[in-house]
C-alpha positions in Angstrom: -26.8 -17.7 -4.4 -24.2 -15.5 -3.1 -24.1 -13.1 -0.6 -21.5 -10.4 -0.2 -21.2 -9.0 3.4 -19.1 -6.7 3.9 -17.1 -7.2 7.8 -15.1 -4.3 9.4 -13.4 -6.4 11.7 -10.1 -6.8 13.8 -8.3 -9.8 12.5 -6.4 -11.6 15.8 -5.0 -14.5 16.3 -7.0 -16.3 18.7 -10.5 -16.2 18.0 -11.7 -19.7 18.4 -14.6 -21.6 17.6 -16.0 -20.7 21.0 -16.5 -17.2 19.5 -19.5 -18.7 17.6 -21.1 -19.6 20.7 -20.0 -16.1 22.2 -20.2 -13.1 20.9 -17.1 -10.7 21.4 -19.3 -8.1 22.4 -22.3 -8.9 24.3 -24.2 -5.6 23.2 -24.7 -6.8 19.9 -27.3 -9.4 19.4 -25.9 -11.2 15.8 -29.3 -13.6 15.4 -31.1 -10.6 14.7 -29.3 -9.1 12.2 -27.6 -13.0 10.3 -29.6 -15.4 9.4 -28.1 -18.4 12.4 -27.3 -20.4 9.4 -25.3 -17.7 8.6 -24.0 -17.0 11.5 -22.3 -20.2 12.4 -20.7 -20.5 9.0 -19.5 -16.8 8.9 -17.4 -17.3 12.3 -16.4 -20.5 11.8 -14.4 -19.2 8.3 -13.3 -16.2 10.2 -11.8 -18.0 13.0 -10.1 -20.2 10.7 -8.9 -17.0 8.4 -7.8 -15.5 11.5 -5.9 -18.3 13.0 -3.6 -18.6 9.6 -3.4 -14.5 9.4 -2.1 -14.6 13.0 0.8 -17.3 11.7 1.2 -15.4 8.1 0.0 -18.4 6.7 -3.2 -17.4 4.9 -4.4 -19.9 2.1 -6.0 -19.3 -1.4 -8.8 -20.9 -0.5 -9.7 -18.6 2.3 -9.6 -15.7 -0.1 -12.6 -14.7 -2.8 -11.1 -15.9 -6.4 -11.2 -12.1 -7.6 -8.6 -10.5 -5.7 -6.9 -14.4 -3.6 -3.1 -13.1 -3.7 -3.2 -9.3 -2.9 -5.8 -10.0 -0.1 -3.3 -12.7 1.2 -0.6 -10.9 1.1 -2.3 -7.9 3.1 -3.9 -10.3 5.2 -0.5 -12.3 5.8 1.0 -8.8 7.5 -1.3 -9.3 10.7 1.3 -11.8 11.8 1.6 -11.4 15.6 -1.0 -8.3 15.8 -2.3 -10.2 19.3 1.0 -9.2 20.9 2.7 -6.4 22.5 6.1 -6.9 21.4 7.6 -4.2 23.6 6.3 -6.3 26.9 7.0 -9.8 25.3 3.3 -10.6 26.0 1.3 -13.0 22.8 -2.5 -12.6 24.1 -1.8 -8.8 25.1 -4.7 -7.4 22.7 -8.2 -8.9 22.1 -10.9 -8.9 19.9 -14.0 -7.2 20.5 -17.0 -7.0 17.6 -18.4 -3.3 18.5 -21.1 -3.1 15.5 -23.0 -5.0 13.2 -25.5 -4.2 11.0 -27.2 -4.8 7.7 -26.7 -2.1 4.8 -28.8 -3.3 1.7 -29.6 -7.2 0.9 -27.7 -9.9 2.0 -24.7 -7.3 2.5 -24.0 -6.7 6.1 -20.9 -4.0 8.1 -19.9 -5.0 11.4 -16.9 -3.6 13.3 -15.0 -4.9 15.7 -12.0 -3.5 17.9 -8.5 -5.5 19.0 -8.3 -3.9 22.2 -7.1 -4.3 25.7 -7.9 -2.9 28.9 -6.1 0.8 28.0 -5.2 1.0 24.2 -6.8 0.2 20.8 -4.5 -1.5 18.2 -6.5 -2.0 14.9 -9.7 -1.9 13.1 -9.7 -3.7 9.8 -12.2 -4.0 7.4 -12.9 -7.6 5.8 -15.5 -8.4 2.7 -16.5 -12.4 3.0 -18.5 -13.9 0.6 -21.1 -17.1 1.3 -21.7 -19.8 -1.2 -23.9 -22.6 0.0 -22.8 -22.1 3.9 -19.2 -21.5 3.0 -17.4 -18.3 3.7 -14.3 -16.5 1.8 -12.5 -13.5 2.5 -10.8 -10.7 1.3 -9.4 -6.9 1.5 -12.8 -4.9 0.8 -10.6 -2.6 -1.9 -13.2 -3.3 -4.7 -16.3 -2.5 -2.5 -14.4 0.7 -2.0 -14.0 1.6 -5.3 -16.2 -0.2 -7.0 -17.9 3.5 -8.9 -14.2 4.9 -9.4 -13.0 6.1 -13.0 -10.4 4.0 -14.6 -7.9 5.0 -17.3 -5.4 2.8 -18.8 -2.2 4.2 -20.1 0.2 1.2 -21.5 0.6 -1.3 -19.2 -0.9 0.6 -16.5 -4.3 0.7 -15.9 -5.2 4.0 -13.4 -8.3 4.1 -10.4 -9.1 7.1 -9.0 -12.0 8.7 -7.2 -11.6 12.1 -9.4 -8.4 12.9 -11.3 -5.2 12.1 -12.8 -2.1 13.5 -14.5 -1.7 11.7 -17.7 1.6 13.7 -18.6 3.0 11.7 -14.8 1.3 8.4 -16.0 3.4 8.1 -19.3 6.3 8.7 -18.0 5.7 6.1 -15.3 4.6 3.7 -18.0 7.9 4.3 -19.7 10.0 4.1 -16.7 8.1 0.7 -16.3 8.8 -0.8 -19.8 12.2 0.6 -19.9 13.5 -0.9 -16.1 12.2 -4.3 -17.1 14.0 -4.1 -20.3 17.2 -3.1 -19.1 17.1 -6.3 -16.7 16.1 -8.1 -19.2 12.4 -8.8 -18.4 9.1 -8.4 -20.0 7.9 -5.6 -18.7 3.8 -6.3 -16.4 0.9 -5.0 -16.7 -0.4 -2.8 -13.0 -3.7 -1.8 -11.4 -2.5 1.6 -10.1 -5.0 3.0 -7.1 -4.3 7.0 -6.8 -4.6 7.8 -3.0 -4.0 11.2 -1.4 -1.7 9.4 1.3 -1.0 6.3 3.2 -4.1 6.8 5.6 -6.0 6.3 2.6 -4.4 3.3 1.7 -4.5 1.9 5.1 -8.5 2.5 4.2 -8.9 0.6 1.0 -6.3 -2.2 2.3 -9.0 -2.6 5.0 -7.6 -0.6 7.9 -9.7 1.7 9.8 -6.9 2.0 12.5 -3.7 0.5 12.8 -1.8 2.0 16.2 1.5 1.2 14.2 0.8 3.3 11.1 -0.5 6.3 12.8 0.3 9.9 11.4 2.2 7.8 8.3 1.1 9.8 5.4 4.5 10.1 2.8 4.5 6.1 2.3 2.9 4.5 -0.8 2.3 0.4 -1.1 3.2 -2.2 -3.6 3.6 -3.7 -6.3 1.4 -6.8 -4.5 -0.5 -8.9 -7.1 0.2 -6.2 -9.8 -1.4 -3.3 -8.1 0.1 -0.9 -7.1 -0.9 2.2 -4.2 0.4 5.7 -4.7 2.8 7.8 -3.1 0.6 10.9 -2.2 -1.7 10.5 -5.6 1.8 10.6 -7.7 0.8 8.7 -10.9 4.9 7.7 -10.7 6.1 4.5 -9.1 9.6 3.6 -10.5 11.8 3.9 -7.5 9.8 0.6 -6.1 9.1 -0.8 -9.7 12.6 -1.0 -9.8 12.9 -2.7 -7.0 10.3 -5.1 -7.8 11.8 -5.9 -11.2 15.3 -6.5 -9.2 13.6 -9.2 -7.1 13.0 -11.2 -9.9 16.7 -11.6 -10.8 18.5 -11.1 -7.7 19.8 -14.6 -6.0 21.6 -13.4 -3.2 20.3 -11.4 -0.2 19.4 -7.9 -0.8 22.5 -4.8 -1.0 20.5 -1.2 0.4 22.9 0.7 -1.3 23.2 -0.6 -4.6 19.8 -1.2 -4.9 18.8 2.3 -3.0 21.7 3.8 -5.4 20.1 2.3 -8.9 15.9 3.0 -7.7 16.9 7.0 -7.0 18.7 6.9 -10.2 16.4 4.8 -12.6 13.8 5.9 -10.8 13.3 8.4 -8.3 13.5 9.5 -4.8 10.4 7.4 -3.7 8.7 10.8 -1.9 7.3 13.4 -2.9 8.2 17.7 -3.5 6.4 20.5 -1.9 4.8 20.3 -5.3 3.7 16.8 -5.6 6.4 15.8 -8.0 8.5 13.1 -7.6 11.9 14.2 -6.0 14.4 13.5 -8.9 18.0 12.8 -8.7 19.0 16.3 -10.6 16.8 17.9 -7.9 18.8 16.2 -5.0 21.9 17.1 -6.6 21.9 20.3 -7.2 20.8 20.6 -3.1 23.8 18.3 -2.3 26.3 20.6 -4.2 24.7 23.8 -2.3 25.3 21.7 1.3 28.8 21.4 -0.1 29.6 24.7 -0.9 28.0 25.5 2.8 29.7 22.5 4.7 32.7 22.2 2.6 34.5 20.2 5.1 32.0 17.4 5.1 33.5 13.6 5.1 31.7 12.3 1.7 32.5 8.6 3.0 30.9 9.6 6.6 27.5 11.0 4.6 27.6 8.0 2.5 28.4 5.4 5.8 25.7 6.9 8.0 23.1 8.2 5.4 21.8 10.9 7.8 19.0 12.7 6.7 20.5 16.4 5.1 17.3 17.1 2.6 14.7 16.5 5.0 13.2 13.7 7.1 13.2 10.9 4.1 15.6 11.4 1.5 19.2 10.2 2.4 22.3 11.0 1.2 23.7 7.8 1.1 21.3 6.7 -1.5 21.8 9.8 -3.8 25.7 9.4 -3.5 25.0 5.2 -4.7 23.2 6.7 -6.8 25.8 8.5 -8.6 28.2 5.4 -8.2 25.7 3.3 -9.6 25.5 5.0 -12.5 29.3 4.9 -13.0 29.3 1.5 -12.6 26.9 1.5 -15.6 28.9 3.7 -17.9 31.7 1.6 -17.5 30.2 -1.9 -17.5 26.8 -2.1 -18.8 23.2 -3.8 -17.7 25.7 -6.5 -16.9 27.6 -4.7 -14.3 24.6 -3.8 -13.0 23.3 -7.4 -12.5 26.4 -7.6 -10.7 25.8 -5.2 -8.5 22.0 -6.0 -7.8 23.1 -9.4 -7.0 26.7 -8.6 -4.8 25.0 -9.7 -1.5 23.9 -8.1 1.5 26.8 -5.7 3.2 29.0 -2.4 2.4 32.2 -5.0 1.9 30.1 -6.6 -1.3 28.6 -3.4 -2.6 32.6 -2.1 -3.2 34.0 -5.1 -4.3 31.5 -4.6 -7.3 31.8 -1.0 -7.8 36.1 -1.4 -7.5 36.0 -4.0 -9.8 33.8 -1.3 -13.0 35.2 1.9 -11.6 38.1 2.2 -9.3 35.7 3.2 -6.3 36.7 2.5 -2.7 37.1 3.4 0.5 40.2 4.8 0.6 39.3 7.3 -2.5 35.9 7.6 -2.1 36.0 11.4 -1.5 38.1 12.2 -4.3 36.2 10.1 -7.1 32.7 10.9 -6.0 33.4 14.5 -5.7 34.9 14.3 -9.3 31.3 12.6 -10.1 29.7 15.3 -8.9 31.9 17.9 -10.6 30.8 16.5 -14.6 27.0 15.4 -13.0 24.6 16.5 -16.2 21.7 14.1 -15.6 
């Protein structure tokens, strides 16, 4: 018989199998609340799920069969969560099991701190499963929403604790079908969790606390394992869809700007309005053309060099002006110029020997021809 028991626990990377003999916190008698068959199996899979998650090296058989590859991959980011990276010290946090009790039958929460002597650096929630003395693991994300609604649209299939905007969904399911088309792929199927912000996502991801995501709220997560975490409960995810489709056909390292440039346009802005809408590309350029009117004098191949941030603390400039570029490069050479571009290779030097070769683009004219882009823009 299984039993699901549901562990909020810090995952570190050097719980050993002393920690079965004793407990991380000694105000917490675990025989009275586990079964001791259960308790030495429990910790022993823990400390061996810990051990890998410390190296990023969590296996498939460590996870429960249901959810194995998005819980590795969540559980694969604790990699060096032990250490203080600032002070170059490993061992600098530790763990600390702060609660553990029973909450219905054979289903247990216990909570445990990675702390040191003055700061707290993560909480994080774990479901394990027992079959005949053997424990797996994984991201409690289903226990969480195990009694939310679920509407499918396409290829994406929606979760959400109350409600959703299908008029945002079918676009996004569009945008989806129509990126993986244009690279010539068949477009997936995606398990799309609506979440008011990043804190929430830290939640079902299994985070109570994380000291290095505090006060994020703008950010959304995915596509891991075809699901998929909202950018402040936006039902549209096709700035990162894109990238995720790119992945699949790029060889060569990554290029920021021409892939930056072809998500804002194909997709969008990746955050959010003062409205909750996606910020588009016509949005950012009719703002762009009112900061040039206003700063005429600006240095277009400065903006687009250094990318500072002129429409707020997340959209860049650089990324709206590839943007425009990229979708010259398209007019003149097609999806195919486009693979070319995706797959130029890391650097500025690459991105323009791709966009010379379609458009005439460089350097040295850079202000001339983008500002002529700008002049005919009708996106």
């Amino acid at each position: 018989m299984k039993k699901y028991i549901l562990l909020i626990g810090l995952l570190a990377l050097n719980i050993t199998l002393i920690f079965a003999q004793m407990p991380v916190s000694k105000n917490i008698d675990i025989k009275s609340i586990i079964p001791a068959d259960d308790e030495v199996g429990l910790l022993n899979g823990l400390d061996t799920l810990l051990s890998h998650a410390a190296n990023g090296t969590v296996l498939i058989g460590e996870i429960n069969p249901g959810d194995a590859r998005l819980s590795r991959d969540i559980l694969n980011t604790l990699k060096g969560i032990k250490s203080n990276e600032k002070e170059k010290i490993s061992n600098y946090f530790k763990p600390q099991l702060i609660n553990l009790y029973k909450t219905c039958d054979s289903q247990y929460m216990a909570e445990v701190a990675f702390i040191n002597e003055n700061s707290l650096r993560a909480v994080i929630d774990l479901i394990a499963n027992e079959n005949n003395g053997h424990f797996t693991f994984s991201i409690p994300l289903y226990y969480f929403t195990h009694n939310w609604k679920a509407t499918t649209i396409g290829n994406i299939t929606y979760h959400y604790p109350d409600s959703m905007n299908p008029k945002r969904a079918k676009i996004f399911d569009r945008k989806n079908t129509l990126i993986a088309t244009k690279l010539g792929l068949q477009p997936e199927k995606f398990d799309f969790y609506l979440c008011n912000n990043y804190q929430d996502i830290l939640h079902l991801h299994g985070f109570e606390y994380d000291s290095e995501s505090a006060g994020v709220v703008t950010d959304g997560y995915g596509p891991g394992d075809s699901t998929i975490f909202s950018i402040m409960h936006n039902e549209d995810f096709s700035h990162d869809i894109f990238h995720y489709y790119a992945a699949k056909i790029r060889k060569n390292s990554r290029n920021s700007a021409a892939e930056e440039g072809i998500a804002y346009s194909w997709g969008n802005a990746y955050y959010t309005d003062e409205h909750g809408e996606m910020i588009t590309q016509r949005q950012m350029v009719v703002k762009f053309k009112a900061y040039l009117q206003k700063y005429h004098q600006s240095d277009l191949f400065e903006l687009f060099s250094k990318g500072p941030f002129i429409f707020g603390d997340e959209t860049k400039v650089r990324s709206l002006l590839a943007s425009l570029i990229c979708d010259e490069v398209e007019r003149k050479g097609g999806i195919a110029a486009i693979k070319e571009l995706i797959d130029c290779g890391r650097g500025d030097d690459n991105y323009f020997k791709i966009v010379a070769k379609y458009t005439g683009i460089n350097a040295a004219n850079f202000d001339v021809r983008v500002k002529e882009l700008l002049e005919k823009y009708n996106g």
